[in-house]
C-alpha positions, 0 to 999 in steps of 0.5 A: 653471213648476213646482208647487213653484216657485210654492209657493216664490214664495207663500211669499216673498211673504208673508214679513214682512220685518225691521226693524233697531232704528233703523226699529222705533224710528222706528215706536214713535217712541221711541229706538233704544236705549230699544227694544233695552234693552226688547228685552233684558228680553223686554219688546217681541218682538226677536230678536238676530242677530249683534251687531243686533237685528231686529224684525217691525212685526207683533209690535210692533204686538201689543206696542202691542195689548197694552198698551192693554187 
């Protein structure tokens, strides 16, 4: 195996994978919608891809973080 190969497999390793709006939803326990429309007003971290909106499960639970201060 190559150096840059196992770089590569590190690397993919530790990519955090996307939520869709239904499981980011499920994780906040509040309504899909009720996520992507606070997702819109850059309220809570999300990114839109195409027509659906991704989220990662750490930038949501910094969003929580952050309110509880």
């Amino acid at each position: 195996m190559r150096e840059e190969d196992g770089d590569r497999n590190e690397q993919l390793k530790k990519f955090e994978p996307l939520l869709d709006s239904q499981q980011a939803a499920d994780l906040m326990q509040v309504h899909p919608e009720t996520l992507k429309r606070r997702a819109r007003r850059g309220e809570i971290p999300g990114m839109k891809l195409g027509k659906v909106w991704r989220f990662r499960a750490s930038g949501l639970e910094a969003y929580i973080r952050n309110l509880m201060r």
